[in-house]
N, C-alpha and C positions, 0 to 999 in steps of 0.2 A: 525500721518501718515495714519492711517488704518481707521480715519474719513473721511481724505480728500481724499485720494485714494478714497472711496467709492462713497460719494457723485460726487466725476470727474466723475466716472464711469458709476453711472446712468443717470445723466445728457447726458454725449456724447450717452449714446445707449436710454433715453428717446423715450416713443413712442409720436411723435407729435401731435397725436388726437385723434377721438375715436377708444378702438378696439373692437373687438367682444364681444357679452355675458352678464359677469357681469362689465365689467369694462362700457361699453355702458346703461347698468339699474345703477350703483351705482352714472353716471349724472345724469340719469333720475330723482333717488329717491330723493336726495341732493336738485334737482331743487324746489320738491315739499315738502322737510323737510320728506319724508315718512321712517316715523319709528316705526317695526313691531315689534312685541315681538317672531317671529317663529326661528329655527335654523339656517334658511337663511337670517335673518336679524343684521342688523348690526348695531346699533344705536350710536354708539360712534364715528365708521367710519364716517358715514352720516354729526355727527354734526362738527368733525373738515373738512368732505369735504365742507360742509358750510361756513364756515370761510374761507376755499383755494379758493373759489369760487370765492371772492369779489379778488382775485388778476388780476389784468388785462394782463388778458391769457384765451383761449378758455377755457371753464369749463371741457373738457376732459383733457385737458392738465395739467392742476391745479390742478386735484385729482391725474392724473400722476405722478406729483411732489409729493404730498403727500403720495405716496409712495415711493418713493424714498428716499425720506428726515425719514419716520420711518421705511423705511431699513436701512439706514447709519446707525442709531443710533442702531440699532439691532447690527452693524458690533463695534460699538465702545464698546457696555455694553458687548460684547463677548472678544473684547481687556481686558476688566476692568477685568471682571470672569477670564480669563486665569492670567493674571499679579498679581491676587489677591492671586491664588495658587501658581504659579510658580517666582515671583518674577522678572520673564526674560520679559524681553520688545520685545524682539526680536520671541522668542515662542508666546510670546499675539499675536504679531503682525501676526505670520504664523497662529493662527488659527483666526485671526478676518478675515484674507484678503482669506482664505479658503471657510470662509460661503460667503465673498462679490462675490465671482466667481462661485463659485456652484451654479447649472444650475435652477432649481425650484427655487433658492431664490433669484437669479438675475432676472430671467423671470419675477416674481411677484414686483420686485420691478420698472421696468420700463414702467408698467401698474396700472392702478387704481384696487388695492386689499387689502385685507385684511388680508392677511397673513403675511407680513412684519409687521403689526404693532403688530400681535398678537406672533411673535417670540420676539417684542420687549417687550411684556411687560413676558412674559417665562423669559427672560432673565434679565431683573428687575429684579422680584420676587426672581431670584436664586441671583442676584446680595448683595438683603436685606436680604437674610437667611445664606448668607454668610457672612456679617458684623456682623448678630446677633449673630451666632454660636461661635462668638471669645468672647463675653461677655452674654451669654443665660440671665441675671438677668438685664441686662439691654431692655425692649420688645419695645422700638422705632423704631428700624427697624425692627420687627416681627409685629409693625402696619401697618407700609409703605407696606411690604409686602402685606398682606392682603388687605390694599385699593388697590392695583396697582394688584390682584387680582379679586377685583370687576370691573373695571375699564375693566381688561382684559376679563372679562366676558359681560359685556356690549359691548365690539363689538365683541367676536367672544365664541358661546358654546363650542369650542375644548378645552379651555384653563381649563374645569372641571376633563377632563381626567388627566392632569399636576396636578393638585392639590394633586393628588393620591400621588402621588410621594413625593409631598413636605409637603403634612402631614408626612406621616412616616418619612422625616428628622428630621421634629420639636421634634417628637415623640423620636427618636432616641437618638437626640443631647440632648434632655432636656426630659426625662423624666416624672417628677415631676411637669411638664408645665400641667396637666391632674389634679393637686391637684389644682393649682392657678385660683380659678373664675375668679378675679377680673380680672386676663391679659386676660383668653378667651372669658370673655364678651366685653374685647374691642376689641382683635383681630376681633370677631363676629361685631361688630359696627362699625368697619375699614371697611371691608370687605362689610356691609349694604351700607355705605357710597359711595364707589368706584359705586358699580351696582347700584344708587338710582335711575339712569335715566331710567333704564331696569327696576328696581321695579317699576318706575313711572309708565312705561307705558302699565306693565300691570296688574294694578290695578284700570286702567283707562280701561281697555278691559275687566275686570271683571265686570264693572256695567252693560254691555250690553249683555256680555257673559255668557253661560253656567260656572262653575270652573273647571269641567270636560273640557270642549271644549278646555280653556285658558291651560290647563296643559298639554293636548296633543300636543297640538302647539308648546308649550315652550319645551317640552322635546324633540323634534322630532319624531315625531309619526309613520312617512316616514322610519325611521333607526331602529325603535326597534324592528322590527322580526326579520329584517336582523342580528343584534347583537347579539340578545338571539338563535337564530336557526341555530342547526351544520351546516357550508357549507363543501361540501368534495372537495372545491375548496383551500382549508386555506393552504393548503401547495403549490401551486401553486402560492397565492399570496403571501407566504415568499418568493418567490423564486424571484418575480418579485422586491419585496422592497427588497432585496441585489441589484440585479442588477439597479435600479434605485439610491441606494446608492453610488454604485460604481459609476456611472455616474455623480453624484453632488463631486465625491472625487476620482477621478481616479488614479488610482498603486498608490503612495507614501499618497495622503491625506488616503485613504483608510486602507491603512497598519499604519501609523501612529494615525489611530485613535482607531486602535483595540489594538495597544501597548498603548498608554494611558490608556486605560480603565485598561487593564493590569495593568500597574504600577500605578495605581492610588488605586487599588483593595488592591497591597501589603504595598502601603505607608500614603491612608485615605480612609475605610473600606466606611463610614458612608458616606461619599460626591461620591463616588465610587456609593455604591448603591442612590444616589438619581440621578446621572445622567442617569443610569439602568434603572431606574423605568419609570424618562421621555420618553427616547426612550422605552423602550418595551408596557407599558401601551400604551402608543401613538398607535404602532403595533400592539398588540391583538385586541384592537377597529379595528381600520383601516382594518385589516386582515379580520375581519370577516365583514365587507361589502360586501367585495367581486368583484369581474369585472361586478356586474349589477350598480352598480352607477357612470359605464363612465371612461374614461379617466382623468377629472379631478382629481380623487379620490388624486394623488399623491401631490395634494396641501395639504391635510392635514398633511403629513409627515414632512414640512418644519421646524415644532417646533422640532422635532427630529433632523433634519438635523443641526440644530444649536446647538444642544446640543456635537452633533458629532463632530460639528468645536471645541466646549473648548477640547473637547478630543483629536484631531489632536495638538492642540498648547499643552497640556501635552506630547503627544506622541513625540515632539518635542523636548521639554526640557528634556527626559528623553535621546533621541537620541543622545544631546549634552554633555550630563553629561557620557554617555556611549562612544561616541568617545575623550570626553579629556582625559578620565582614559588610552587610549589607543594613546598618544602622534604622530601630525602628520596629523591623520585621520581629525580632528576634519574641520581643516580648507577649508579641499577641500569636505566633503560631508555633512555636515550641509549647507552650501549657495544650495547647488545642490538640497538636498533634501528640501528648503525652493522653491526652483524655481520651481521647478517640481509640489508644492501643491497650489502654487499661476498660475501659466503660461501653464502647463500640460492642465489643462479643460478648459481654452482658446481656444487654439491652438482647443482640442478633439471637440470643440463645432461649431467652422466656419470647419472643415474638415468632419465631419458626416453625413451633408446633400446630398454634393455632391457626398462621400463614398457611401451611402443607394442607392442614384439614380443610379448609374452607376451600380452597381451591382444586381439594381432591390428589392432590401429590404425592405418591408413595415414593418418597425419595429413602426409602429403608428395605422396605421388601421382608420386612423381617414377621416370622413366624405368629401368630396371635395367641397368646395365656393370659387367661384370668387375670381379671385387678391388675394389668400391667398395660397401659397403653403408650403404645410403643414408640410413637412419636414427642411424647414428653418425657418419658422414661429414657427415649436414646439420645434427644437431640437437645437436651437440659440436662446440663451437668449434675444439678443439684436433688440432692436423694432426700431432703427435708418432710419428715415426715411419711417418708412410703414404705407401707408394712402389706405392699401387695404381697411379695411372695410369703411371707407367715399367715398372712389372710387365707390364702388358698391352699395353706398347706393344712390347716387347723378346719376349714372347711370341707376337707379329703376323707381328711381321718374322722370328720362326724359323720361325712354320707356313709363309709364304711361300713360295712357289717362286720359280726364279731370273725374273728379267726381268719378272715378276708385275703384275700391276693388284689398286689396295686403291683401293674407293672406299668414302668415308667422311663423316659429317653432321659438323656443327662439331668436338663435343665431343673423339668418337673424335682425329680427323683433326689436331689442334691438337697433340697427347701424338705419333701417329705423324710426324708431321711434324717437329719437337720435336727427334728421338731420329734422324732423317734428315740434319739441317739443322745441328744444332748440336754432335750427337755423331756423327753419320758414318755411322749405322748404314744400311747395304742402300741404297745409292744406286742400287742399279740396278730397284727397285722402283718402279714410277707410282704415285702418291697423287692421287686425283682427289675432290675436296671437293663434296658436294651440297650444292645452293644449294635453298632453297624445297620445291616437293615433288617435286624427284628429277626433272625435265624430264632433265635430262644423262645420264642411264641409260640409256636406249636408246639414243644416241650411242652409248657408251663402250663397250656392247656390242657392236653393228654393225662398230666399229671395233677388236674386238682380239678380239672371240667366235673360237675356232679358232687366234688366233695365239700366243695369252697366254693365263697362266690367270688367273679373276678371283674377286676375293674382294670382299665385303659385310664392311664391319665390324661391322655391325649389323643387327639387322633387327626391333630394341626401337622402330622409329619406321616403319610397313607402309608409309606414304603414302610419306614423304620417300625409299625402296629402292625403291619401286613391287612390292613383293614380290607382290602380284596379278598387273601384269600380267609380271613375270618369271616365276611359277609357271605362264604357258600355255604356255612353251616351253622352261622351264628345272626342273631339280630343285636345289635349296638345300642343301648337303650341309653339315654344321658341322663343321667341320676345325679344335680349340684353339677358341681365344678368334676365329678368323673363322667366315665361311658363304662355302664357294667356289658360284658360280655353274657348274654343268652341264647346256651342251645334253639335254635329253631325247633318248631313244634312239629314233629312227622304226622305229614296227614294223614287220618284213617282213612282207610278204604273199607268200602261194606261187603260183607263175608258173602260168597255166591252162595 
């Protein structure tokens, strides 16, 4: 039930084509096989978006599916984890159909991302460490484990921080696993296996590369101040992941997930703390980034978030076991309290937008583009039907003039490129991508000001366009969905 619920689910709110960002670069990459070895890359995504590919469906649509379909299975191995502790089919089922509705991990699953598959393989790995745990002397599924470990590491580096957690289980449950070579050289050989494709590639970037340069890369070089250096933001950002938790689990998933942990703490210590260790480790990281790495940042949470849903479906069967003791109850607030943690952030999710607007709420903060309003686009999961960013990208390329310059910051630039690259459209257009805060702008000008015309795709970001210091020599004129850039007119002066 809790597979095909799911999959209905993404399918009806599927986004039809491409959307903004990285879902618009993870066509791009798949088109040309590009597969990086840095923290932003994703090599395992890449290659089954490759195989999606050849389905005959636009290629944005096709890695859409492909996240959708390893969200499902994220929603069924959460079914499996719950019914494997609790025995109740009905609890599995309240917390698989928990994480399918909850809001981050529904949004990600109706767009081309990588976070659906990488809670799917979290969810694996605790899946084999719980088969194992019933027989420690038997290590077949403490192999599985480990490859679908590497595996999970080859497309996404968050799943390093999960490991934390699931060492000290192994650790816990088996002790004596620390005397046995023979298993942790295979475990270690499992594990080589799973990431061979990511050891492949870069050892294939070491022949050209510095090994200093290549390790930087790989470790995220971008994140590690951020990590090691106190922010005195970090309690601010607990405060912001409760309230985005709540959000994905609203009143009863919420409460039922913290009574889980609860009873699961008085009734199996050892699987108590490994689910603890997933969400907090996930947290302490996360935490200490901080609010300068964006809005996005709360995609990294979603391995948590699913951790939370086995907790709501214990908090469930505990819920049940405590209303039968008390003859009556049972039957009228167990269905109630299942509805409220499946239908509740429904409901909370198409009412919030219109809520924020009417009231004047900017609870996003988030940047304004075309055909994309942001408060229904960020705070509704569901992508059914929105063909904003192909709209504005296909409206670009008409304002355009021929042989033209579009320079553009990620977001725009990914949709125009997109729509260049994979559908044909105005090849004979430059698309030039700002990097940082827009250093490449006074190039780009120098070099085509007078020859070409030039367009801004935006200028919702002043730093990253240098729209200052273009406005000392240039006027900004908005032409459609761009802003053409024009020389200022030098005033004549009359001859003495």
């Amino acid at each position: 039930m809790a597979l095909f619920f799911s999959i209905a689910l993404y399918l009806f709110t599927l986004a039809p084509t491409v959307i903004w960002g990285d879902s618009a670069n993870f066509a791009l990459k798949v088109k040309s096989l590009d597969m990086g070895y840095s923290a932003d890359s994703h090599p395992l995504f890449i290659v089954l978006g490759k195989a999606f590919s050849c389905l005959p469906f636009e290629p944005a649509y096709s890695l859409n599916l492909l996240s959708a379909l390893t969200a499902s299975a994220t929603v069924f191995l959460v079914y499996l984890i719950v019914f494997g502790i609790t025995q109740s089919k009905i609890s599995a089922v309240v917390g698989a159909l928990a994480l399918c509705v909850s809001h981050a991990f529904w949004l990600h699953a109706v767009m081309a991302e990588v976070y659906g598959l990488n809670a799917a393989f979290v969810a694996a790995v605790v899946l084999c460490l719980l088969k194992w745990r019933k027989n420690p002397d038997r290590h077949a599924p403490l192999y599985a484990a480990a490859l679908l470990s590497g595996l999970g590491l080859t497309n996404h580096r968050i799943i390093l921080v999960d490991l934390i957690g699931m060492t000290v289980f192994v650790l816990v449950t088996d002790p004596k696993i620390i005397r046995k070579g023979r298993a942790l050289l295979s475990v270690f050989f499992s594990f080589l296996a799973g990431s061979l494709l990511l050891v492949f590639i870069i050892v294939q970037n070491m022949l050209n590369r510095p090994l200093t340069v290549v390790a930087d890369t790989f470790s995220a070089e971008g994140y590690k101040e951020a990590v090691v250096k106190y922010s005195p933001k970090v309690l601010e950002e607990m405060g912001i992941y409760f309230s985005y938790l709540f959000y994905q689990f609203p009143l009863a998933g919420f409460a039922l997930g913290f009574a889980g942990a609860v009873a699961l703490f008085r009734k199996d210590i050892k699987l108590a703390l490994l689910f603890s260790l997933l969400i907090i480790m996930n947290g302490l990281l996360l935490f200490k980034l901080g609010p300068s790495y964006g809005h996005s940042k709360y995609t990294f949470y979603i391995s948590a978030y699913m951790v939370f849903s086995i907790l709501i479906g214990c908090g469930f069967f505990s819920l049940q076991n405590y209303l039968e003791q008390r003859r009556g109850f049972a039957g009228k607030l167990s269905p109630a309290a299942a509805f409220s943690v499946i239908f509740l952030p429904v409901l909370l999710y198409n009412v919030t937008p219109t809520l924020t607007k009417k009231l004047n709420i900017d609870l996003l903060n988030a940047r304004q583009v075309p055909y994309r309003d942001n408060e229904k686009y960020f705070l509704n999961p569901s992508k059914r039907g929105y063909d904003g960013a192909e709209r504005y990208a296909r409206e670009a390329f008409e304002t355009a003039s021929a042989g033209s310059v579009i320079i553009a910051d990620y977001t725009p630039y990914t949709v125009l490129r997109y729509l260049q690259d994979i559908k044909g459209v105005r090849s004979d257009v430059l698309l030039v991508r700002i990097m940082g805060h827009g250093g490449i702008v006074p190039k780009i000008l120098s070099e085509h000001s007078g020859k070409r015309d030039i367009y801004l795709a935006d200028i919702g970001i002043p730093r990253s366009y240098r729209v200052r210091y273009l406005q000392k020599k240039y006027d900004i004129v908005r032409q459609g969905v761009l802003h053409k850039v024009v020389p200022k007119e030098t005033p004549a002066y009359p001859a003495n």
